[in-house]
C-alpha positions as MATLAB code, in Angstrom:
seq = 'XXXXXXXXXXXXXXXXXXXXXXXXXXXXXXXXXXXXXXXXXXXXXXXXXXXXXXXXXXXXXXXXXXXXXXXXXXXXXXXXXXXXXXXXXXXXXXXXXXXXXXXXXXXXXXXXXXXXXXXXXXXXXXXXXXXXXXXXXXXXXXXXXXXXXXXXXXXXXXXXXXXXXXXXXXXXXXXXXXXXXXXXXXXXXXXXXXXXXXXXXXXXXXXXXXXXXXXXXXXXXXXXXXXXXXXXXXXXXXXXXXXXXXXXXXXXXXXXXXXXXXXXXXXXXXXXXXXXXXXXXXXXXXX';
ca = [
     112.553  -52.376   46.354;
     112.768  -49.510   43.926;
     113.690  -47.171   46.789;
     116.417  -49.842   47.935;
     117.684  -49.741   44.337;
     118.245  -46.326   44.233;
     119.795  -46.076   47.545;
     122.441  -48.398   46.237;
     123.039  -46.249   43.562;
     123.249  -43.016   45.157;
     125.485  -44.601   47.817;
     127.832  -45.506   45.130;
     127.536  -42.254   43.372;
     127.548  -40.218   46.629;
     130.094  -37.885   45.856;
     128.375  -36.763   42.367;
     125.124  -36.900   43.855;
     125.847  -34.150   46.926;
     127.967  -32.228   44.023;
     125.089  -32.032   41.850;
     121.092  -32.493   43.528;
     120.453  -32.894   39.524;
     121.919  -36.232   39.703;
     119.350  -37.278   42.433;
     116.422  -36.336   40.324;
     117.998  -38.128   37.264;
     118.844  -41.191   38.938;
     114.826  -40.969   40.503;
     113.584  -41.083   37.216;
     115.636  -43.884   35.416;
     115.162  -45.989   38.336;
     111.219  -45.730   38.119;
     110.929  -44.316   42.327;
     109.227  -41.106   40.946;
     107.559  -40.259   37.725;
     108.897  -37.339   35.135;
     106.138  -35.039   36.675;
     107.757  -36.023   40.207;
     111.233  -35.083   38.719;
     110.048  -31.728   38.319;
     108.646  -31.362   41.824;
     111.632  -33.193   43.307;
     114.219  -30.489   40.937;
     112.066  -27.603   42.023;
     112.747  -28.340   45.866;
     116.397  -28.893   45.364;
     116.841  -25.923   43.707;
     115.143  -23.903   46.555;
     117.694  -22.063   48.415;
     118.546  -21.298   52.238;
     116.176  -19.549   53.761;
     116.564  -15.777   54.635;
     118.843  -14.460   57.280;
     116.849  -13.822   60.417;
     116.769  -13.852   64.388;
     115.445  -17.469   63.835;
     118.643  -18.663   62.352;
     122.285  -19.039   63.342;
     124.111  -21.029   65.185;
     122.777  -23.839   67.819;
     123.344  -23.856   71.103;
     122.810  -27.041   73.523;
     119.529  -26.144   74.978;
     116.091  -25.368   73.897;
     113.533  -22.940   75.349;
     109.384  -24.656   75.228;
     106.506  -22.171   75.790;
     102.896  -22.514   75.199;
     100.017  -19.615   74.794;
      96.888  -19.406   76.585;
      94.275  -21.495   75.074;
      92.540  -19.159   72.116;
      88.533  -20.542   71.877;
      88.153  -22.612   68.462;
      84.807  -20.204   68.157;
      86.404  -17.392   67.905;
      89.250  -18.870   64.931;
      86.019  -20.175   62.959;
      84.563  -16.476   63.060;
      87.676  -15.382   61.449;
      87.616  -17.693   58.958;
      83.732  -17.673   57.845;
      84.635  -13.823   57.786;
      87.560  -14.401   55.199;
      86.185  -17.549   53.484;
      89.519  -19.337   55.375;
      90.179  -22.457   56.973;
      90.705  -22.643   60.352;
      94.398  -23.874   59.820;
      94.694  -20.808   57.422;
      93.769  -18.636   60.263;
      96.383  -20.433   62.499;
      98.758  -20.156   60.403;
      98.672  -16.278   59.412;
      98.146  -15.462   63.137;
     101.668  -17.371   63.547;
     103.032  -15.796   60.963;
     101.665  -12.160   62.262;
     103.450  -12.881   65.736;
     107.375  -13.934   64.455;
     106.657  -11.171   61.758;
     106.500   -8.397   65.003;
     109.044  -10.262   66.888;
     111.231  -10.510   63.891;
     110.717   -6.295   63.657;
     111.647   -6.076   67.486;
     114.708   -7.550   67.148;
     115.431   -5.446   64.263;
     115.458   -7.999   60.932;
     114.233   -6.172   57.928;
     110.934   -7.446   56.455;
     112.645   -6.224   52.645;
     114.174   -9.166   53.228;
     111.841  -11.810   52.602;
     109.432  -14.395   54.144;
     110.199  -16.840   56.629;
     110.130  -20.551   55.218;
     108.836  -23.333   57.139;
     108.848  -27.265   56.233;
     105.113  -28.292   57.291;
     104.845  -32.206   57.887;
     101.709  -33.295   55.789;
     100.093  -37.102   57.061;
      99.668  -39.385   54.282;
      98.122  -42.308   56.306;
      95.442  -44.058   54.863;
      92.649  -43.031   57.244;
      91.637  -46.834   57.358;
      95.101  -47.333   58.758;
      95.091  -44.919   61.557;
      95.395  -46.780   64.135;
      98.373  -48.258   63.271;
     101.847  -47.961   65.181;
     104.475  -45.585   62.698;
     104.664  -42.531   60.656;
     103.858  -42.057   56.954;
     104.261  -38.147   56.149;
     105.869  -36.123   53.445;
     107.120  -32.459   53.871;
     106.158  -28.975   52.043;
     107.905  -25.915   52.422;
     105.740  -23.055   53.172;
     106.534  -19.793   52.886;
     105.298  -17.791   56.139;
     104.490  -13.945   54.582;
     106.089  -11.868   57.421;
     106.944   -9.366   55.370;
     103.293   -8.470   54.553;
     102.303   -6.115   57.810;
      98.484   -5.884   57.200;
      97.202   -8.852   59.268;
      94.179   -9.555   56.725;
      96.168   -9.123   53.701;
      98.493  -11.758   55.607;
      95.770  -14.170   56.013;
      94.494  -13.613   51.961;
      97.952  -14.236   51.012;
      98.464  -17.488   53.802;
      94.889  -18.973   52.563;
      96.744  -18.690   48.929;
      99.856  -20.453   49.643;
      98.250  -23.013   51.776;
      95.496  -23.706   48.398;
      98.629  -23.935   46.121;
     100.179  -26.214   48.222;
      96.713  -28.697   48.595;
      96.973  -28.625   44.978;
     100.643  -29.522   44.537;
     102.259  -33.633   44.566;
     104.941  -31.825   46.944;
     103.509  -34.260   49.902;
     103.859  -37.427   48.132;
     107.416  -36.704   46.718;
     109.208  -35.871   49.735;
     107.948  -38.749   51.245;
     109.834  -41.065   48.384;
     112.920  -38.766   49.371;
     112.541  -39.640   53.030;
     112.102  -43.480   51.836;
     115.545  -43.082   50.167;
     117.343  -40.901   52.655;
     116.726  -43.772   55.549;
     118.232  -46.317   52.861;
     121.699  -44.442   52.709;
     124.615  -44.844   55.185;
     124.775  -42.418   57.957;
     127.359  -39.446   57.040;
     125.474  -39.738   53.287;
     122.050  -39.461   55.143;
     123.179  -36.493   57.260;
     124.394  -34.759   54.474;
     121.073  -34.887   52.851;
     118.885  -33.867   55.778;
     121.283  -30.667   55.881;
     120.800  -29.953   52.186;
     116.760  -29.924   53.417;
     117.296  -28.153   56.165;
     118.796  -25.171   55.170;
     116.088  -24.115   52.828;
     113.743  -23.829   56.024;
     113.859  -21.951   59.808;
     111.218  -23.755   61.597;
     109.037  -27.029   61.697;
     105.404  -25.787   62.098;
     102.563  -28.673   62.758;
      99.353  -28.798   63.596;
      97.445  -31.442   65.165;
      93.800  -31.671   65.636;
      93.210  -33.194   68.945;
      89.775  -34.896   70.637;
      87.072  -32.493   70.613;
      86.021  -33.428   73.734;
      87.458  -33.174   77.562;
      89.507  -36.385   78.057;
      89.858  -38.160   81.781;
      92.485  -39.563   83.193;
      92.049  -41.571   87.223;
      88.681  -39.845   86.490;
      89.858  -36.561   86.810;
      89.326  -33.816   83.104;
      92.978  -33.777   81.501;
      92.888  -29.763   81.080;
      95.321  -29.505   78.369;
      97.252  -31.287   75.759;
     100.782  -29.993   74.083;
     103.394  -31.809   72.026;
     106.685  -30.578   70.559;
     107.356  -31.131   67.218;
     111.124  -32.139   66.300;
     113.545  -30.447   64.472;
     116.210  -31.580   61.927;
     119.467  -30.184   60.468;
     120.128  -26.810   61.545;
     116.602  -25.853   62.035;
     116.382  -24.437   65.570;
     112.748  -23.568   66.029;
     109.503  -25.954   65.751;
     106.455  -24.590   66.148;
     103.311  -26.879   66.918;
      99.392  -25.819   67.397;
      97.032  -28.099   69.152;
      93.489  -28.093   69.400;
      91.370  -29.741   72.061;
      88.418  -29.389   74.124;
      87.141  -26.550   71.311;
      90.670  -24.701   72.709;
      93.511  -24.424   70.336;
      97.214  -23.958   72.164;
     100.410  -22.684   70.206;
     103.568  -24.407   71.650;
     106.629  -23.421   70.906;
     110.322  -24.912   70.887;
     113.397  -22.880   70.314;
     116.980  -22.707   70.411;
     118.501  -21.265   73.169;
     120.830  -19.175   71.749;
     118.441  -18.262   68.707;
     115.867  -16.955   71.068;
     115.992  -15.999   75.134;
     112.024  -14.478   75.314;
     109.898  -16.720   73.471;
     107.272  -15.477   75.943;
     107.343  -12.641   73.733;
     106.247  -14.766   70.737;
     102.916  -16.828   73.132;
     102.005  -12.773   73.890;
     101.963  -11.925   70.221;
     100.297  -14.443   69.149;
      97.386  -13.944   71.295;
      97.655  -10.129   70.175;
      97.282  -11.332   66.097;
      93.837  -13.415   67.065;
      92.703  -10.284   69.061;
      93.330   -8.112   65.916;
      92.151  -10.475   63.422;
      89.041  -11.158   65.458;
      88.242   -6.871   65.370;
      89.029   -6.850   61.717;
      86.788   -9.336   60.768;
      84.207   -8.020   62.994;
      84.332   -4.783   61.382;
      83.947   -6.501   58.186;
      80.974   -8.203   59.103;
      78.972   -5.225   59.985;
      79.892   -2.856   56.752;
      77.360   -2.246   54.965;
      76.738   -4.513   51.730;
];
């Protein structure tokens, strides 16, 4: 109801509201959908600003381009991790970020430039309730350090990012935007989504899938993939899979953005292969 109120206010305000995103957060507050320390988290994100130029931005076309890696064994991501004290989705990540950060040299953007900002969907089901038809998820922005070239300084600085962000009521306070954004008239709505949307280049997701080989007519399903939407003017969504102890990197991009995303799955593949000899020859130096 408090979400509902709001909308009606914004929608009448609409005009002052996309003039000033301060407005928003004001409104928020007086209305009693988010809290004073959600004000600052909600002012914070609206201040953010478009995300760098890069070969991963620019104009849409009307097609998109969908590759997947090879699978990459789950053993050999926990290695890296125990080696670095990391997560697993720590070492997915940076190894993501390790392949665009080479393509993104190939094609000649400068890494002086800055990182590459993703918005990372972040499930806020109650586990009890996860069974249950429809989506509750709010959205982070998550700043993918291309511009650091050492692959294990890359990871360090992904496993930081990724522990600020665990920390952080980002998650819950995007989702009370999302709530109010699906309140407000169309044109209104759109606008908003774009004002989102620029701050970020990609979508990036990852889904842990069943741990063990799944049938179907009684014969082994061998692989599972999914393709993670995008919104706005983002062009490229990036989503990581694991199943069967194999994790797969899918990716989705604009055609015009992008005409070898091959070139990304082979890269990829090429970050876990140096990670995994880094980490190797950190486990055998002396103590």
């Amino acid at each position: 109801k408090r979400a509902a109120g709001l909308a009606g206010f914004v929608v009448r305000e609409s005009a002052q509201t996309l003039r000033d995103p301060q407005h928003l957060v004001n409104t928020a507050v007086s209305t009693g959908v988010i809290t004073a320390a959600g004000a600052a988290v909600l002012a914070r994100l609206l201040v953010i600003p478009k995300d760098r130029s890069s070969s991963f931005r620019g104009p849409l076309g009307t097609s998109k381009r969908v590759v997947w890696s090879e699978g990459v064994d789950i053993a050999q991501v926990k290695a890296i991790g125990a080696s670095t004290g990391s997560t697993i989705n720590d070492v997915l990540v940076a190894a993501v970020s390790g392949a665009l950060s080479i393509y993104m040299q190939e094609r000649g953007d400068s890494l002086a430039s800055g990182d590459l900002r993703a918005m990372v969907p972040v499930n806020l089901r109650d586990p009890d309730a996860a069974l249950g038809l429809g989506n509750e998820f709010g959205l982070v922005y998550l700043s993918l350090p291309v511009s650091i070239a050492d692959p294990l300084q890359r990871l360090y600085e992904v496993k930081r990012r990724m522990d600020v962000l665990k920390r952080s009521p980002e998650a819950v306070i995007t989702y009370q935007v999302l709530n109010l954004l699906g309140s407000l008239p169309g044109e209104l709505a759109s606008q908003a989504v774009e004002l989102f949307a620029a701050k970020a280049s990609a979508v990036l997701t990852n889904v842990p899938g069943p741990r063990q080989t799944l049938y179907f007519v009684g014969k082994p399903i061998r692989n599972l993939m999914f393709w993670v939407p995008q919104s706005g003017d983002i062009g490229m969504g990036i989503s990581i899979i694991s199943y069967a102890n194999v994790v797969t990197l899918g990716l989705m991009i604009d055609g015009l953005l992008v005409d070898d995303p091959e070139r990304i799955m082979v890269l990829f593949q090429h970050e876990f292969d140096t990670l995994t000899a880094l980490t190797h020859q950190l486990s055998t130096m002396p103590a």
